[in-house]
Residue frames as a rotation matrix with the C-alpha (Angstrom) as fourth column:
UNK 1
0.585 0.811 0.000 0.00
0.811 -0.585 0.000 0.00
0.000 0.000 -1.000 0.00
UNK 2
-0.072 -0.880 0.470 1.28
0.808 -0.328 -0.490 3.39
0.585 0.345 0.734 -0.86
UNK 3
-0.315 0.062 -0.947 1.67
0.836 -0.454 -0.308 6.47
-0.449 -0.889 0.091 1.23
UNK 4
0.831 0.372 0.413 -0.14
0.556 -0.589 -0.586 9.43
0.025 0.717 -0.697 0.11
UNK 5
-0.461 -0.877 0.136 3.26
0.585 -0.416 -0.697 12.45
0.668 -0.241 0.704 -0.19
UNK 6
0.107 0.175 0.979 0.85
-0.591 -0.781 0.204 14.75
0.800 -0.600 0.020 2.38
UNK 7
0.890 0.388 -0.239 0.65
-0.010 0.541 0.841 12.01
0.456 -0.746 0.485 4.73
UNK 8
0.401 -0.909 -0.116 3.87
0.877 0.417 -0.238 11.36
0.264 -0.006 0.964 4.69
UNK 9
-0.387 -0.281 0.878 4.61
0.434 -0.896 -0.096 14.74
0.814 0.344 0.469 4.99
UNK 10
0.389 0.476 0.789 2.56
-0.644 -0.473 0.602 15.64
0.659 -0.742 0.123 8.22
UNK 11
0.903 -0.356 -0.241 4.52
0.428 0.695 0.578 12.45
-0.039 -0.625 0.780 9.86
UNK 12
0.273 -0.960 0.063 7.60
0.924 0.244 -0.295 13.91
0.268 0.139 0.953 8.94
UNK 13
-0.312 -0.380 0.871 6.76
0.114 -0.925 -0.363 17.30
0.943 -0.014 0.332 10.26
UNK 14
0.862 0.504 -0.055 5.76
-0.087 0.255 0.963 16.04
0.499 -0.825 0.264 13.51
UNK 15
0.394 -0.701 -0.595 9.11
0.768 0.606 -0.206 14.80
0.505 -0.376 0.777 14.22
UNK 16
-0.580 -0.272 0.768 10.43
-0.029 -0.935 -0.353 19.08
0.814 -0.227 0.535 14.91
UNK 17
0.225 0.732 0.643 7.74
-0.642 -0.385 0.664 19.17
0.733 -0.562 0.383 18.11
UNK 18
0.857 -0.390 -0.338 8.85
0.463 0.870 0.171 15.52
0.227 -0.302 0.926 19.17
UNK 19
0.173 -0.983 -0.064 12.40
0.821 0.180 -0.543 16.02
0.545 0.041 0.838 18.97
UNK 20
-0.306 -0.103 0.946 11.83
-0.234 -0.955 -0.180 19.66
0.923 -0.276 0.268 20.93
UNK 21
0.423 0.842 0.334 9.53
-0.699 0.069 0.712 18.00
0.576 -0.535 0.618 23.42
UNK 22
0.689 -0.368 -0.625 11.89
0.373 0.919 -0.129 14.68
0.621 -0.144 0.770 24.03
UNK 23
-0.512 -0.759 0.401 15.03
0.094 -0.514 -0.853 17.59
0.854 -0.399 0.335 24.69
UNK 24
0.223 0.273 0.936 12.53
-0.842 -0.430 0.326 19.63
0.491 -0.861 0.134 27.56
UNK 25
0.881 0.467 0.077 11.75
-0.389 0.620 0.682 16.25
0.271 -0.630 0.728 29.43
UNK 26
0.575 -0.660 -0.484 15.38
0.734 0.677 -0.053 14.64
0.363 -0.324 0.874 29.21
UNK 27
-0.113 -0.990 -0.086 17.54
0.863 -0.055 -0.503 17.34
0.493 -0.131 0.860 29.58
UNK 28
-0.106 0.412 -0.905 15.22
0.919 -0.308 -0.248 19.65
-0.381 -0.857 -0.346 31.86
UNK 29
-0.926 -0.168 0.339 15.68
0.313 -0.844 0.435 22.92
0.214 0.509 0.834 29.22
UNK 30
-0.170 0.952 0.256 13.01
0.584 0.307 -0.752 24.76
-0.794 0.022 -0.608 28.96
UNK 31
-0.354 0.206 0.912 11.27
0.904 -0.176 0.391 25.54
0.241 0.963 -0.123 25.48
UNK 32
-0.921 -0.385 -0.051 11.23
0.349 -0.878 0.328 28.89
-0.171 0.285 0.943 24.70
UNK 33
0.224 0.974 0.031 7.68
0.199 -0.015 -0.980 30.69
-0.954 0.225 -0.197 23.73
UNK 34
-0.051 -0.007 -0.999 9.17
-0.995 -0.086 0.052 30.84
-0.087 0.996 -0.003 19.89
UNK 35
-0.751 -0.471 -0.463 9.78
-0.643 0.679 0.353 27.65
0.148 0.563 -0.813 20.13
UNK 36
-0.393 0.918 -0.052 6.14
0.414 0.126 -0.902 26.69
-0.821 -0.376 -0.429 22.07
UNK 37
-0.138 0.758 -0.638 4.64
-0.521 -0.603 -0.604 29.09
-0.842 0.249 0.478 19.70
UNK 38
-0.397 -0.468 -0.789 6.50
-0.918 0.221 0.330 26.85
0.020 0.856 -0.517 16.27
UNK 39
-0.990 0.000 0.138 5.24
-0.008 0.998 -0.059 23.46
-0.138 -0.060 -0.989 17.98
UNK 40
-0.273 0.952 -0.135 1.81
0.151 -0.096 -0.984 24.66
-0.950 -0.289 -0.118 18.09
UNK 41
-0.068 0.251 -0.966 1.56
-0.880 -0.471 -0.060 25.64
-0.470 0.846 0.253 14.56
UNK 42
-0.691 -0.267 -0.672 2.91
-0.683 0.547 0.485 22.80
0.238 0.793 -0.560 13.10
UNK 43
-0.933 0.258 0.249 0.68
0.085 0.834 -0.546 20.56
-0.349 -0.488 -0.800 15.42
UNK 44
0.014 1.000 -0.007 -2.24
0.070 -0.008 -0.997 22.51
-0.997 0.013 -0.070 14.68
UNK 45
-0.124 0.166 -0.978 -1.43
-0.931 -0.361 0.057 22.48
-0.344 0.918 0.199 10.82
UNK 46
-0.906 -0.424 0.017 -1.13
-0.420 0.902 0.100 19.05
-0.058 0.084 -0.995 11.06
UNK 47
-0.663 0.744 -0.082 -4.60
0.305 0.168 -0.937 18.84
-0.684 -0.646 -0.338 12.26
UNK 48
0.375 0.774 -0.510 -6.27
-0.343 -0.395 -0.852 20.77
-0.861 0.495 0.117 9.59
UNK 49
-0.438 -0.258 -0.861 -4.72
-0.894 0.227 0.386 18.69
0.096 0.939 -0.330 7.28
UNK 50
-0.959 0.220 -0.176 -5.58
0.226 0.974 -0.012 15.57
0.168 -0.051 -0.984 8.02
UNK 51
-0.372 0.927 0.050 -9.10
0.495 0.244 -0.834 17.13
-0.785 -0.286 -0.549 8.92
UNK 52
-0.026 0.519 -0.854 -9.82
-0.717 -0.605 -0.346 18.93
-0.697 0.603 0.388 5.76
UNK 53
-0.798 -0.303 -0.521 -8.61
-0.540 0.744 0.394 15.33
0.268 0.596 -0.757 3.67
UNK 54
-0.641 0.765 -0.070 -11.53
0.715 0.561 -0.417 13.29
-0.279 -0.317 -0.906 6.12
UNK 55
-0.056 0.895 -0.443 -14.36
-0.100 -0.447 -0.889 16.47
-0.993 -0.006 0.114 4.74
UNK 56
-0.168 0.014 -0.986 -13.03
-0.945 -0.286 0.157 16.15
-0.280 0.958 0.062 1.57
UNK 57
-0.819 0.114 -0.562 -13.71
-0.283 0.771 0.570 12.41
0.499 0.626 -0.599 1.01
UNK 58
-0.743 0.666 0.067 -16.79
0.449 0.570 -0.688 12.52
-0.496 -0.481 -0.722 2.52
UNK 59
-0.160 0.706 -0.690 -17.72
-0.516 -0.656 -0.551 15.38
-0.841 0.268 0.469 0.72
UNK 60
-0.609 -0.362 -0.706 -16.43
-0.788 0.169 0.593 13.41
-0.096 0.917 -0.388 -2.95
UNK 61
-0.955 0.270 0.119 -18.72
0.294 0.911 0.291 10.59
-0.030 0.313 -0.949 -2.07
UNK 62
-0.016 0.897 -0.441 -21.76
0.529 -0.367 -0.765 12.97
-0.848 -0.246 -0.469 -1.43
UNK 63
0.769 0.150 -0.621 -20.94
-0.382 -0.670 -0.636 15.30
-0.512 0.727 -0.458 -4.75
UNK 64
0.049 -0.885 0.462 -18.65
0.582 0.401 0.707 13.05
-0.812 0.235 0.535 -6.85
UNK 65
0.856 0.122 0.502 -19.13
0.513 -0.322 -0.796 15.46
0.065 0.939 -0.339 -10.06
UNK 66
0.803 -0.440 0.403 -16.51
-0.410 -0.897 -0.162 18.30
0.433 -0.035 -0.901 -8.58
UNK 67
0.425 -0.678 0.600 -13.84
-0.861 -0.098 0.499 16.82
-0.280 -0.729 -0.625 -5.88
């Protein structure tokens, strides 16, 4: 089974929040509010990707003429 390249792409931009989040906890830093402000974005762009893909194939099976 292939990977779509957005999926793939929102897994691989997860990894910047992770890898920020892993540092705070092991090595006690603490995360900056640029760098709080950068994890949130990406987390919450992540989110509206993957939720605008689940409206769009629900919409494509409800109006298959356009999407």
């Amino acid at each position: 089974m292939a990977l779509k390249a957005s999926t793939a792409a929102a897994i691989l931009l997860i990894g910047s929040p992770i890898t920020t989040a892993l540092n705070f906890f092991f090595t006690g830093t603490a995360v900056t509010i640029g760098q709080g402000f950068g994890m949130l974005m990406i987390v919450t762009g992540i989110i509206a990707t993957i939720g605008i893909s689940n409206i769009c194939t629900t919409f494509k099976h409800i109006l298959p003429s356009k999407f």
